[in-house]
C-alpha positions as CSV (number, residue, x, y, z in Angstrom):
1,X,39.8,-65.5,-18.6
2,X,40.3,-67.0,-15.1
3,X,41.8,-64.0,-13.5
4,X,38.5,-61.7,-14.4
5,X,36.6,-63.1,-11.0
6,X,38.5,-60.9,-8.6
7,X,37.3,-57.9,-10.5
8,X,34.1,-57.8,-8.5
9,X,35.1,-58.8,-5.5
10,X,37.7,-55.8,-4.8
11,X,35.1,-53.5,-6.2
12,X,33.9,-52.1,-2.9
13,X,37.5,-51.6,-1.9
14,X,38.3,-49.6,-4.5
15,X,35.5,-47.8,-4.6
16,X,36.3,-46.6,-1.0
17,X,40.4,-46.0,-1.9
18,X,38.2,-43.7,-4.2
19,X,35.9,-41.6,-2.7
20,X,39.0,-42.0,0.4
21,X,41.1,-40.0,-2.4
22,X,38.2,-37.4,-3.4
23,X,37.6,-36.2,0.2
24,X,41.5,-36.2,1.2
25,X,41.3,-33.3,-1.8
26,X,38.2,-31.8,-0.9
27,X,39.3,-31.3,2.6
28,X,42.6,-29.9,1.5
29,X,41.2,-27.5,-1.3
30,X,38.5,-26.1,1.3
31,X,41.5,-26.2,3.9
32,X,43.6,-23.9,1.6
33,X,40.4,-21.5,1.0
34,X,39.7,-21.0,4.2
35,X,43.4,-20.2,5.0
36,X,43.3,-17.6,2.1
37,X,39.5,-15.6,3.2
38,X,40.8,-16.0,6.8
39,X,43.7,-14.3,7.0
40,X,43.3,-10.9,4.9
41,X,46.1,-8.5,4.8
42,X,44.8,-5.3,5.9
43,X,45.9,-2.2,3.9
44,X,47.4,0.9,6.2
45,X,45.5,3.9,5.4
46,X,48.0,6.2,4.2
47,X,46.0,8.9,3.1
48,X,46.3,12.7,4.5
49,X,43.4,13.8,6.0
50,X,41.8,16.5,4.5
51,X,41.9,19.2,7.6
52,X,45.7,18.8,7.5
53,X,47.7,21.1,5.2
54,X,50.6,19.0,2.5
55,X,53.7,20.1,3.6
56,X,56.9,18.6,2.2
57,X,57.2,16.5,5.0
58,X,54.5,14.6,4.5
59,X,55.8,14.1,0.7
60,X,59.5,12.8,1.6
61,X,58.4,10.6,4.8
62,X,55.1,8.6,4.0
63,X,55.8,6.5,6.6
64,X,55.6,9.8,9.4
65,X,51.9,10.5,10.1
């Protein structure tokens, strides 16, 4: 039962391995939000407007506005 002194003594410095570990995580979850609501893909509006007639052309080349 000799070896149970140390326990208390390295206490504090696990303790801060600890909460070292629990931020390193934090900061790389909030990192990887951040990354995802910064950076939205923005959608092209492909839609015809509504003064313009359909023609065929606008059915076989989406792309062509």
């Amino acid at each position: 039962m000799g070896i149970h002194y140390t326990f208390g003594a390295n206490k504090g410095s696990r303790l801060m391995e600890k909460k070292a570990k629990r931020e390193k995580r934090l900061a790389e979850k909030r990192a990887k939000k951040q990354a995802k609501q910064g950076s939205p893909k923005q959608k092209e509006d492909k839609t015809i407007p509504i003064d313009q007639v359909i023609t065929l052309d606008h059915l076989t080349n989406p792309d062509k506005k």
